[in-house]
PyMOL Python script that loads the backbone (N, CA, C, O; Angstrom):
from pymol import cmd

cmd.read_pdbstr("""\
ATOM      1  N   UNK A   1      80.303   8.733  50.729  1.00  0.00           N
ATOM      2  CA  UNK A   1      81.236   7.841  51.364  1.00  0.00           C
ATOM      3  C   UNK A   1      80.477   6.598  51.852  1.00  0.00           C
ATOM      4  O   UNK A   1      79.382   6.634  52.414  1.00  0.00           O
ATOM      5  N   UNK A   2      81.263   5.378  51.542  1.00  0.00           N
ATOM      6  CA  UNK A   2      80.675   4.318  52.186  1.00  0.00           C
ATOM      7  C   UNK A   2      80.874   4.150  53.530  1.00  0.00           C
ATOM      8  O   UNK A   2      81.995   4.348  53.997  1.00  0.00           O
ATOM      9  N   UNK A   3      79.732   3.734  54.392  1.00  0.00           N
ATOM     10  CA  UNK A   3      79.363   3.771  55.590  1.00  0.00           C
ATOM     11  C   UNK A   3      80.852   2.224  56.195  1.00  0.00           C
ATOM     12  O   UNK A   3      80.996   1.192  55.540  1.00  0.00           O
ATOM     13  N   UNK A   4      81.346   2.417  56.968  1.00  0.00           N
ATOM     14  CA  UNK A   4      82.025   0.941  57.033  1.00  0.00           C
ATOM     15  C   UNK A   4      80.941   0.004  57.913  1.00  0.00           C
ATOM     16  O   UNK A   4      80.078   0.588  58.568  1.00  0.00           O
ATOM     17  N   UNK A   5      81.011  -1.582  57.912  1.00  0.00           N
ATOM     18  CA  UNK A   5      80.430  -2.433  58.792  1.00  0.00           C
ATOM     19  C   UNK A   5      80.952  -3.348  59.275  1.00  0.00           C
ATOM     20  O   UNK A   5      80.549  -4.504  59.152  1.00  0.00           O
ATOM     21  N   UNK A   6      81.960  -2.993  59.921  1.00  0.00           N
ATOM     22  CA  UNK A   6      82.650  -4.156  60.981  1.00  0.00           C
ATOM     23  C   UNK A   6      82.341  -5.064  61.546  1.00  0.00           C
ATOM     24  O   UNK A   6      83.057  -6.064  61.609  1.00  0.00           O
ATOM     25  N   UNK A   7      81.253  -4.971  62.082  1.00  0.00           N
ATOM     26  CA  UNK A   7      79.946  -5.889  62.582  1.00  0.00           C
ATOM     27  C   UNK A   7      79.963  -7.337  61.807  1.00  0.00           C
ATOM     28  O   UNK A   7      80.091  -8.506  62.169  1.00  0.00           O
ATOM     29  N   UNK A   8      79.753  -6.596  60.441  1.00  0.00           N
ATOM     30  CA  UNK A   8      79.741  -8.114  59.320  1.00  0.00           C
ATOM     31  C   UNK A   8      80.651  -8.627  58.716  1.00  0.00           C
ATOM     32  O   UNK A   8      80.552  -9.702  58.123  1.00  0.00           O
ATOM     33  N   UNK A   9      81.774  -7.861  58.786  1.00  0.00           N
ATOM     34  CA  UNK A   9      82.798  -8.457  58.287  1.00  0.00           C
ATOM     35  C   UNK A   9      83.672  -9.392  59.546  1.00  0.00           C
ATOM     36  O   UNK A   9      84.535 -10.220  59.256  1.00  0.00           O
ATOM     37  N   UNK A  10      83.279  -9.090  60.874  1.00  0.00           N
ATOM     38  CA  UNK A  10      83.648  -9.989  61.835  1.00  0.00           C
ATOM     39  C   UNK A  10      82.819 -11.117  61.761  1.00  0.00           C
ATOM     40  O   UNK A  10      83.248 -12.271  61.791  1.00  0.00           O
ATOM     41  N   UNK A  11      81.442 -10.751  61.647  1.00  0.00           N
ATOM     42  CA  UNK A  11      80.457 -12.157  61.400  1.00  0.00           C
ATOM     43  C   UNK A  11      81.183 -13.050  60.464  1.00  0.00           C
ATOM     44  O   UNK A  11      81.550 -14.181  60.784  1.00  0.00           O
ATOM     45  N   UNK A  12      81.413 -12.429  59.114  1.00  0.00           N
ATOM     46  CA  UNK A  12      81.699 -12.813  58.062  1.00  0.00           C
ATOM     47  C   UNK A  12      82.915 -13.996  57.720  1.00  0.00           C
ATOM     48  O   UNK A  12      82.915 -15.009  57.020  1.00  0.00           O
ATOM     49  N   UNK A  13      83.923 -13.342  58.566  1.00  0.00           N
ATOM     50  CA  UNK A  13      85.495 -13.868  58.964  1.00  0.00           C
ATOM     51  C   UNK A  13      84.617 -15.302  59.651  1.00  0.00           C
ATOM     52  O   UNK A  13      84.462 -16.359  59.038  1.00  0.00           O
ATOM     53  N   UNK A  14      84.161 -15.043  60.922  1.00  0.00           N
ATOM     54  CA  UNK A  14      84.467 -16.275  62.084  1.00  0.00           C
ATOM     55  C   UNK A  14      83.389 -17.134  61.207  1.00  0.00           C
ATOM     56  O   UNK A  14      83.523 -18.327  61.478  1.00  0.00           O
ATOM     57  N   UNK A  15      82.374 -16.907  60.251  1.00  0.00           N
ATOM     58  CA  UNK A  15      81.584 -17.982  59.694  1.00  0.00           C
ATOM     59  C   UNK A  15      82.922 -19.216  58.668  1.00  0.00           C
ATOM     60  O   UNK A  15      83.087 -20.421  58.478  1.00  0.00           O
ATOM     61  N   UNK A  16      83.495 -18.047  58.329  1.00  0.00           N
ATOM     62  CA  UNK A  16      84.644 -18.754  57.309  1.00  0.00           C
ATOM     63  C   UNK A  16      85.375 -19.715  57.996  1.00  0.00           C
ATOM     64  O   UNK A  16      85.844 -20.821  57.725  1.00  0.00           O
ATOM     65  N   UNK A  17      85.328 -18.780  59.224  1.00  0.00           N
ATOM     66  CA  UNK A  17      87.064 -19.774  60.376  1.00  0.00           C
ATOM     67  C   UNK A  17      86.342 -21.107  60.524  1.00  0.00           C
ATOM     68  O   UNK A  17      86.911 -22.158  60.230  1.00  0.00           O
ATOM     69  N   UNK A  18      84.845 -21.063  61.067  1.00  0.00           N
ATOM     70  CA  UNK A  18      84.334 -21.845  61.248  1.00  0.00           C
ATOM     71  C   UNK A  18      84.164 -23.251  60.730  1.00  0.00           C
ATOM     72  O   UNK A  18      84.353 -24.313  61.324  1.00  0.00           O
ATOM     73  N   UNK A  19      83.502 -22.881  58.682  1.00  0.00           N
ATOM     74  CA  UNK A  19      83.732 -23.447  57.756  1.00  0.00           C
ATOM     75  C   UNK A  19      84.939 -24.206  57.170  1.00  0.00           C
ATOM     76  O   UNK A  19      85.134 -25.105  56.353  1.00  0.00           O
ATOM     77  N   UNK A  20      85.479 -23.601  57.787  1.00  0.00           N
ATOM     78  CA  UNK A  20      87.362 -24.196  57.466  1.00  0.00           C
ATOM     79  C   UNK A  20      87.444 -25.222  58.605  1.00  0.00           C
ATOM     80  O   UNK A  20      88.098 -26.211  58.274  1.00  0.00           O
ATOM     81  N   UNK A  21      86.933 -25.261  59.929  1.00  0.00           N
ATOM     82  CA  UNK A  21      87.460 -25.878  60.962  1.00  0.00           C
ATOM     83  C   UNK A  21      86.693 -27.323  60.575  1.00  0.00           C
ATOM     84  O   UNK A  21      87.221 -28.420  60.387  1.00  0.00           O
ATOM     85  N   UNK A  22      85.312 -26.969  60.521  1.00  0.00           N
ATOM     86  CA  UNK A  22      84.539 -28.200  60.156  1.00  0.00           C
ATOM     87  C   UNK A  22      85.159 -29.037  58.887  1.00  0.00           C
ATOM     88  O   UNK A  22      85.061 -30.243  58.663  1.00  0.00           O
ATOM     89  N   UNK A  23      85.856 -27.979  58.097  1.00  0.00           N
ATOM     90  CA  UNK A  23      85.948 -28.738  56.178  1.00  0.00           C
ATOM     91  C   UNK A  23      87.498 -30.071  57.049  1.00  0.00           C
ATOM     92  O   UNK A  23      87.660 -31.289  56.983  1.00  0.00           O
ATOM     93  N   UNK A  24      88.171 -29.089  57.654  1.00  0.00           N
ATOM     94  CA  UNK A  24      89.317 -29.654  58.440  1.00  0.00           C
ATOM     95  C   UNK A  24      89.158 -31.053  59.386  1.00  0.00           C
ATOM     96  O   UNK A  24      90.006 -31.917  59.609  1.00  0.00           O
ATOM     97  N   UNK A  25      87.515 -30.938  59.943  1.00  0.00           N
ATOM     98  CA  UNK A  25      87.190 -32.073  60.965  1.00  0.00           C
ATOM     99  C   UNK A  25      86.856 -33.203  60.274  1.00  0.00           C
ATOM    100  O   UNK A  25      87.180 -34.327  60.656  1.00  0.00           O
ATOM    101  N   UNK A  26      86.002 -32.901  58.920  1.00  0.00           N
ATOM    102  CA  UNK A  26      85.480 -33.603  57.816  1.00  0.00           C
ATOM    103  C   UNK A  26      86.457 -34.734  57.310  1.00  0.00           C
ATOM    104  O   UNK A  26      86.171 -35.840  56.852  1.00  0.00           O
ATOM    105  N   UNK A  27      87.943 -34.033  57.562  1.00  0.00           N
ATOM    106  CA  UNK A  27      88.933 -34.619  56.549  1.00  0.00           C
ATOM    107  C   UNK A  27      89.454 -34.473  55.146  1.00  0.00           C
ATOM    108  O   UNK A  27      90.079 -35.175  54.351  1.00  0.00           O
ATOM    109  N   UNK A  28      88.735 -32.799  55.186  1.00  0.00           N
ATOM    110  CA  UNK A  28      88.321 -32.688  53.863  1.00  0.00           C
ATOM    111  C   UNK A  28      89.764 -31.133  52.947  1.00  0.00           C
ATOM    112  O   UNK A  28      89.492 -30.124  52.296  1.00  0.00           O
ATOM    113  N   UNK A  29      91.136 -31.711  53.376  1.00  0.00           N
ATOM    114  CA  UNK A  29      91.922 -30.732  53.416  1.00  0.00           C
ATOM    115  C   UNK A  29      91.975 -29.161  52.408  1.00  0.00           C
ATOM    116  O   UNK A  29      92.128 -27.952  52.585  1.00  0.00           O
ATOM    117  N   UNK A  30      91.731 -30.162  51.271  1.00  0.00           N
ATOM    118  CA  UNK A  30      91.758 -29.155  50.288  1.00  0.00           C
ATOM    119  C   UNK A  30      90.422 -27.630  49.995  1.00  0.00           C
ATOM    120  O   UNK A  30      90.548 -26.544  49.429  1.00  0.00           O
ATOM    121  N   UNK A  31      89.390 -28.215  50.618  1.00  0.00           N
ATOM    122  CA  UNK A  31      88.864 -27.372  51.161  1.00  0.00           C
ATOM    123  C   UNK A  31      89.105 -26.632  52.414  1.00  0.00           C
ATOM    124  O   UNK A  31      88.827 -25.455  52.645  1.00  0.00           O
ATOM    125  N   UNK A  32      89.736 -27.611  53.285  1.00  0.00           N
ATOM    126  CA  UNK A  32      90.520 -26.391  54.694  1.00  0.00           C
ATOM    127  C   UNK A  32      91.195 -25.594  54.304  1.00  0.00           C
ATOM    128  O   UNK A  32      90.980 -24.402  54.527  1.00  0.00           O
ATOM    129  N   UNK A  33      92.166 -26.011  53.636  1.00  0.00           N
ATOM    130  CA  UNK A  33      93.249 -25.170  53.008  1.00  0.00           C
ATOM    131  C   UNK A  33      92.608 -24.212  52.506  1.00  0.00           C
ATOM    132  O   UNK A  33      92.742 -23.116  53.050  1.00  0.00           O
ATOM    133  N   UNK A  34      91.769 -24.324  51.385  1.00  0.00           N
ATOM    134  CA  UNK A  34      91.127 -22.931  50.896  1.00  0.00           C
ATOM    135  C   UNK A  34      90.288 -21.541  51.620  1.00  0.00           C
ATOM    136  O   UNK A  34      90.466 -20.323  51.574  1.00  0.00           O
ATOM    137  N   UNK A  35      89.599 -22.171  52.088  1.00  0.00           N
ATOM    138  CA  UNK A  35      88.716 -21.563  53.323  1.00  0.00           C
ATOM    139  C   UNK A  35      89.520 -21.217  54.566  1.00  0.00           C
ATOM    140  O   UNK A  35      88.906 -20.668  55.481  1.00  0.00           O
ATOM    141  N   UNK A  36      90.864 -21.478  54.722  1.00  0.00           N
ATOM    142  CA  UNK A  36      91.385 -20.942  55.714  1.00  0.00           C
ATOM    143  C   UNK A  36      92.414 -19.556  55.384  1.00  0.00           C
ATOM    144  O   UNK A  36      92.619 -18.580  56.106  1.00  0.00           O
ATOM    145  N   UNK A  37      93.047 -19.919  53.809  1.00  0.00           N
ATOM    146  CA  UNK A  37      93.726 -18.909  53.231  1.00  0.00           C
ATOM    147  C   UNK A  37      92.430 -17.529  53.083  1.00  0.00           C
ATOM    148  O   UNK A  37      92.697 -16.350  53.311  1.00  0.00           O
ATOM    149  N   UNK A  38      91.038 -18.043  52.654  1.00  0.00           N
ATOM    150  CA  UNK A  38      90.265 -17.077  52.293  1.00  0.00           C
ATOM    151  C   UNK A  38      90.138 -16.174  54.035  1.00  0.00           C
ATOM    152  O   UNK A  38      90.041 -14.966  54.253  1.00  0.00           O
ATOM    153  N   UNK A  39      90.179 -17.095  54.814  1.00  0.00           N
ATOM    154  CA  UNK A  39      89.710 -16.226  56.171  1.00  0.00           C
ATOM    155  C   UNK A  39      91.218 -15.475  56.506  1.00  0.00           C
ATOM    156  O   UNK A  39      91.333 -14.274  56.751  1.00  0.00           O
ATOM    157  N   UNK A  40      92.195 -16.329  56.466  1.00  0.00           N
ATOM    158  CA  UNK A  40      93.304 -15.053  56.431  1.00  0.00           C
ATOM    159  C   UNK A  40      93.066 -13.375  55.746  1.00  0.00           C
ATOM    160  O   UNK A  40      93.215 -12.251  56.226  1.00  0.00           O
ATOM    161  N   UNK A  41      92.642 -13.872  54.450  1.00  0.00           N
ATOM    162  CA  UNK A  41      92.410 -12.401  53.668  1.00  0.00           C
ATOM    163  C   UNK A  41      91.825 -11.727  54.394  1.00  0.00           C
ATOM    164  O   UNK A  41      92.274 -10.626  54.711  1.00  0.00           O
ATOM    165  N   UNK A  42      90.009 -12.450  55.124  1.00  0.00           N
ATOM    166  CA  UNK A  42      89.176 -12.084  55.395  1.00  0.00           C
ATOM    167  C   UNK A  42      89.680 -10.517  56.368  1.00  0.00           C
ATOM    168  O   UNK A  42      89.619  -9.292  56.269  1.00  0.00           O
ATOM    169  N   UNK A  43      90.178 -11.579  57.291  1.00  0.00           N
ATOM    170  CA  UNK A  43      91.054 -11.144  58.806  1.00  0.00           C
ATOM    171  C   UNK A  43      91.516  -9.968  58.475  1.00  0.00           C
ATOM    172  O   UNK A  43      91.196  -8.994  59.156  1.00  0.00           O
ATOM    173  N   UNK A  44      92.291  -9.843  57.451  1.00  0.00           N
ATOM    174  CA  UNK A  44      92.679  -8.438  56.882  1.00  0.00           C
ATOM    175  C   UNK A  44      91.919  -7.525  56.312  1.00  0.00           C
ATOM    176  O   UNK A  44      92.307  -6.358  56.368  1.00  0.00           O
ATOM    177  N   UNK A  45      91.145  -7.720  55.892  1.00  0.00           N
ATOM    178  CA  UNK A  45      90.144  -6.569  55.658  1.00  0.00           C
ATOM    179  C   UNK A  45      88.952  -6.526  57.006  1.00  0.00           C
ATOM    180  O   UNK A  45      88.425  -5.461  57.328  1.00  0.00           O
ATOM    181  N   UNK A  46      88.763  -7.313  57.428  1.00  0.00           N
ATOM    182  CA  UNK A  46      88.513  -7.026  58.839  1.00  0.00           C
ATOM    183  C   UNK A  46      88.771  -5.763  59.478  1.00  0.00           C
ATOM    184  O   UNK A  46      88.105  -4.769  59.770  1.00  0.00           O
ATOM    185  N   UNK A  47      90.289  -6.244  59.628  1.00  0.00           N
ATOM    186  CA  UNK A  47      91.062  -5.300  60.558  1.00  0.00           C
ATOM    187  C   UNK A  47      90.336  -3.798  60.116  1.00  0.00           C
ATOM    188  O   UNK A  47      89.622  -3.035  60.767  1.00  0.00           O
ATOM    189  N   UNK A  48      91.032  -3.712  58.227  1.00  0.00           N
ATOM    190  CA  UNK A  48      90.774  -2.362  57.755  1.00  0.00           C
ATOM    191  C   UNK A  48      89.840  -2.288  58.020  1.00  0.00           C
ATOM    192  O   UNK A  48      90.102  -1.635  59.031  1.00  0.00           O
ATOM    193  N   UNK A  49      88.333  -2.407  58.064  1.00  0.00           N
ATOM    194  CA  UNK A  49      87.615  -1.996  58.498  1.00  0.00           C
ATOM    195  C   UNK A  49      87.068  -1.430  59.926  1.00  0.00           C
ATOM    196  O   UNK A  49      86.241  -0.522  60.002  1.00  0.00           O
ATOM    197  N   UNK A  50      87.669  -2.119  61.089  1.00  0.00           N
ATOM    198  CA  UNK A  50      87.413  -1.803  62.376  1.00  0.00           C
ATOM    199  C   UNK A  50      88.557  -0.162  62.453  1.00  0.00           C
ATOM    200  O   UNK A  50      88.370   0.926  62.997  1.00  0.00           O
ATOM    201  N   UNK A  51      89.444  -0.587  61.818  1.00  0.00           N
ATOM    202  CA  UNK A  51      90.276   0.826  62.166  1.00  0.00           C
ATOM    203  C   UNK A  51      89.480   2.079  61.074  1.00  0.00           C
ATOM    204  O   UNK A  51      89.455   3.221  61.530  1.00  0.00           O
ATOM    205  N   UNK A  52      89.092   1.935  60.206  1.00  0.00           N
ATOM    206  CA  UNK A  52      88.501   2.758  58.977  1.00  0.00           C
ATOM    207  C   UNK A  52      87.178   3.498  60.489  1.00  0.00           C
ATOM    208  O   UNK A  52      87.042   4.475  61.225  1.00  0.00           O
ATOM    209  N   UNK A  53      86.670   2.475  60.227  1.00  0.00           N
ATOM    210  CA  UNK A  53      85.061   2.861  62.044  1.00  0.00           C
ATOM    211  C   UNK A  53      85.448   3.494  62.395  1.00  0.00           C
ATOM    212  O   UNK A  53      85.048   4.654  62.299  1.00  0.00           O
ATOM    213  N   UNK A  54      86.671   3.068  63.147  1.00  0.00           N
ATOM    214  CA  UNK A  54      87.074   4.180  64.728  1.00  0.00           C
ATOM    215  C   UNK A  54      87.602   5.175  64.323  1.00  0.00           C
ATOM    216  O   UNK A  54      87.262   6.274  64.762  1.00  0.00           O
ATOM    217  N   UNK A  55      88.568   5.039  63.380  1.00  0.00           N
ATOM    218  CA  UNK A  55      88.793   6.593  62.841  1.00  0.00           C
ATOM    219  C   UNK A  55      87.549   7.488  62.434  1.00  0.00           C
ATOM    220  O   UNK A  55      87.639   8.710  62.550  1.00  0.00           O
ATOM    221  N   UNK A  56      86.532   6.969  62.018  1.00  0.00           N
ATOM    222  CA  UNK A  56      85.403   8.094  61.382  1.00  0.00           C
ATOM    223  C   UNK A  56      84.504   8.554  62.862  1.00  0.00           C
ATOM    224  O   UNK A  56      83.842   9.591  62.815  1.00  0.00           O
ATOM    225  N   UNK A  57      84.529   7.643  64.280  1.00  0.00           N
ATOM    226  CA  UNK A  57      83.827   7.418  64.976  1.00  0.00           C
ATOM    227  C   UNK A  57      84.507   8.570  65.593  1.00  0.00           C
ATOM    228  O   UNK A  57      83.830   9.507  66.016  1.00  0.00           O
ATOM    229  N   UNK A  58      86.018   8.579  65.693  1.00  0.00           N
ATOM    230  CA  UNK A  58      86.904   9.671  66.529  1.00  0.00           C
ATOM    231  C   UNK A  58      86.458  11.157  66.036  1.00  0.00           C
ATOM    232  O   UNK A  58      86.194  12.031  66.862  1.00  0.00           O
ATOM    233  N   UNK A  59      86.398  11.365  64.752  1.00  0.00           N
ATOM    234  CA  UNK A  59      86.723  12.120  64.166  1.00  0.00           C
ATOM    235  C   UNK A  59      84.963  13.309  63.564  1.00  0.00           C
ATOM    236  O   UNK A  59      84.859  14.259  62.788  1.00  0.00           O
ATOM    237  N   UNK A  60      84.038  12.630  64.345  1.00  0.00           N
ATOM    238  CA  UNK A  60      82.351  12.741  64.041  1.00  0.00           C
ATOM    239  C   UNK A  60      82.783  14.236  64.974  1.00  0.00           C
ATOM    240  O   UNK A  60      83.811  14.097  65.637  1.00  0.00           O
ATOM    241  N   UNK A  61      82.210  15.394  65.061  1.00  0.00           N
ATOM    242  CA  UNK A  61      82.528  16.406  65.650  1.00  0.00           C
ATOM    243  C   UNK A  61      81.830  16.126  67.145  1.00  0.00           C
ATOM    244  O   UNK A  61      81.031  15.203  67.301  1.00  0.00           O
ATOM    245  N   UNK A  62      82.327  17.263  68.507  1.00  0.00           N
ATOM    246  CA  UNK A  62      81.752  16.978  69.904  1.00  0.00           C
ATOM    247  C   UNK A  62      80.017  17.720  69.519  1.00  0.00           C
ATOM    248  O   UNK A  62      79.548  18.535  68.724  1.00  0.00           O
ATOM    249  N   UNK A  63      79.692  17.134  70.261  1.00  0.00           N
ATOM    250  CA  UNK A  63      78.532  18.517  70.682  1.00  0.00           C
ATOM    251  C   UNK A  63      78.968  19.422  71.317  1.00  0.00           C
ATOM    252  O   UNK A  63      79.619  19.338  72.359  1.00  0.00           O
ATOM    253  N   UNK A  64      78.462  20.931  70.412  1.00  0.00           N
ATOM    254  CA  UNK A  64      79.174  22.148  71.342  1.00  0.00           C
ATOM    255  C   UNK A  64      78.348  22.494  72.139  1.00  0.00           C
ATOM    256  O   UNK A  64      77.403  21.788  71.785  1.00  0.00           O
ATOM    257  N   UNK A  65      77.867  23.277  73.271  1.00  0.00           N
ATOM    258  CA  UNK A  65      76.762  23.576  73.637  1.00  0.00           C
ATOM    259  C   UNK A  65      76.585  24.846  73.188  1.00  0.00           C
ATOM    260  O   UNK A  65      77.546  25.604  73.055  1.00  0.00           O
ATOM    261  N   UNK A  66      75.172  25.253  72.872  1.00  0.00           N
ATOM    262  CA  UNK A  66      74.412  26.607  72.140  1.00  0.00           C
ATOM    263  C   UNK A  66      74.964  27.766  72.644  1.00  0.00           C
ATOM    264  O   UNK A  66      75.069  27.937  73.858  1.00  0.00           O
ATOM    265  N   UNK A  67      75.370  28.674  71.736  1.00  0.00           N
ATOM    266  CA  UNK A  67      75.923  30.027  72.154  1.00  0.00           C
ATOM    267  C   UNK A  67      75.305  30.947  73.461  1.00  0.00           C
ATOM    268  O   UNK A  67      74.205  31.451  73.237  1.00  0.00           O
ATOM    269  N   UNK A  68      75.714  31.127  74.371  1.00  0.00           N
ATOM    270  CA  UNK A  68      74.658  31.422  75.419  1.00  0.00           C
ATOM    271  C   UNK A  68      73.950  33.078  74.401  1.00  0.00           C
ATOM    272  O   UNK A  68      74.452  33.699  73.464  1.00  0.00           O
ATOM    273  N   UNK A  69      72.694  33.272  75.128  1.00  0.00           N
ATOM    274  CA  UNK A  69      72.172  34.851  74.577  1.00  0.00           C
ATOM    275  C   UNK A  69      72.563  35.386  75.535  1.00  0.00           C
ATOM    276  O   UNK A  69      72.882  34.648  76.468  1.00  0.00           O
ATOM    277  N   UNK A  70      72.681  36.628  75.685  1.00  0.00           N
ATOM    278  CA  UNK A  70      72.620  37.886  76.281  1.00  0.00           C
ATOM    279  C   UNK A  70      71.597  38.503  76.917  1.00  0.00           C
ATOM    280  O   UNK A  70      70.504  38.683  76.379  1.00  0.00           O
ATOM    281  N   UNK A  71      71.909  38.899  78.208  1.00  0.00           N
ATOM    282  CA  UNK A  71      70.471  38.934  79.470  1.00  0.00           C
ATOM    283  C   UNK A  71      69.932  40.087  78.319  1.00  0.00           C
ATOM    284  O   UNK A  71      70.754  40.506  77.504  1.00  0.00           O
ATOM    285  N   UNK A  72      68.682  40.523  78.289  1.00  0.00           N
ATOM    286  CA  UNK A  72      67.812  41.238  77.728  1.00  0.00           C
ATOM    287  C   UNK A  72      67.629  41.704  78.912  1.00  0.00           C
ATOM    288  O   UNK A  72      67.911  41.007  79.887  1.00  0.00           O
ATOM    289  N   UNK A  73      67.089  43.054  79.058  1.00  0.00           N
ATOM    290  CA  UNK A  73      66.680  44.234  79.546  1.00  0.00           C
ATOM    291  C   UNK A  73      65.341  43.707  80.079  1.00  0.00           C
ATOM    292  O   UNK A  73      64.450  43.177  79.416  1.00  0.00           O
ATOM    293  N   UNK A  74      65.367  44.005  81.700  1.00  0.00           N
ATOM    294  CA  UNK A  74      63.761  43.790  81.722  1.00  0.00           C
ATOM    295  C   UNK A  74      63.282  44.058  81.748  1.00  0.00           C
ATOM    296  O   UNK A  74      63.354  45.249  82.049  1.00  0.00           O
ATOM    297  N   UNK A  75      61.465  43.266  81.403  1.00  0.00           N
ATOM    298  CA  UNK A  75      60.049  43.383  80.682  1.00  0.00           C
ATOM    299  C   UNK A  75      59.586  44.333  81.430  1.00  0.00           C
ATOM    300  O   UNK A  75      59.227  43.783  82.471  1.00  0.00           O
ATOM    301  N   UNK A  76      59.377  45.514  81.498  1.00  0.00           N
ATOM    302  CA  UNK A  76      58.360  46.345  82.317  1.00  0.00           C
ATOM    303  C   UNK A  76      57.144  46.088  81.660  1.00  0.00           C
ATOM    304  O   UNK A  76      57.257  45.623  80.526  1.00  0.00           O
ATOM    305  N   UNK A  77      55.792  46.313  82.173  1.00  0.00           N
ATOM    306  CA  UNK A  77      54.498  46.515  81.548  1.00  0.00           C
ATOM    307  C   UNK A  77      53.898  47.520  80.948  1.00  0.00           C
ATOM    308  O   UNK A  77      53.268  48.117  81.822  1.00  0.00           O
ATOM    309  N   UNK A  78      53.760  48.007  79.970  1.00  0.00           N
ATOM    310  CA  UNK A  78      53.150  49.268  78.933  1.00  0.00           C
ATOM    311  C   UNK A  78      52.210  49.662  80.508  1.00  0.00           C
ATOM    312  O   UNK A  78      51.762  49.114  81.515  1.00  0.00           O
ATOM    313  N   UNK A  79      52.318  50.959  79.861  1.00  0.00           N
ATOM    314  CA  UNK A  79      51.187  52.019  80.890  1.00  0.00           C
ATOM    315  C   UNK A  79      50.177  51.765  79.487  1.00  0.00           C
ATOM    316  O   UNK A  79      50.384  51.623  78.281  1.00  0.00           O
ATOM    317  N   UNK A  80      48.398  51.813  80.820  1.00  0.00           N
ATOM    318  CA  UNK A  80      47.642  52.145  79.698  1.00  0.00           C
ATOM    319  C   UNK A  80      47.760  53.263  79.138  1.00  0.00           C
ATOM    320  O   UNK A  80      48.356  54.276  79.504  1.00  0.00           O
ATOM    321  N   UNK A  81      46.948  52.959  77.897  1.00  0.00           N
ATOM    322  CA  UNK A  81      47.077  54.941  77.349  1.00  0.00           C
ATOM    323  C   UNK A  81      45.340  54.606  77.194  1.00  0.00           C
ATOM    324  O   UNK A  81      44.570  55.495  76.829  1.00  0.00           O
TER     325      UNK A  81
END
""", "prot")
cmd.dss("prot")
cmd.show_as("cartoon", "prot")
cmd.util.cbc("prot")
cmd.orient("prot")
């Protein structure tokens, strides 16, 4: 199973939003336009990914704690022989 990385796909998104805002400040529409439809997509697989995480993150088993043992009988000391 692939590991998910939300981490980078949020990096990933806001570098785009970013890229779009500047292409937008530039004057440069037709590149806003593009780069902003692409970060829409982005946004959406984003999402899937942060929910894909937390579901695997929920779902990792608890720690149980170790079966307790059973008192053992106690150690007397051998008689010499």
């Amino acid at each position: 199973m692939i590991k998910p990385q939300p981490y980078r796909w949020t990096f990933g998104t806001l570098v785009l939003i970013a890229l779009a805002a500047v292409a937008g400040y530039l004057r440069l529409p037709s590149f806003a336009v593009t780069l902003a439809l692409i970060a829409v997509i982005a946004i959406l697989l984003t999402y899937d990914e942060w929910t894909v995480y937390l579901k695997q993150r929920a779902a990792k088993p608890k720690h149980e704690p170790p079966t307790t043992i059973p008192d053992f009988p106690a150690q007397t000391k051998r008689p010499n022989r």
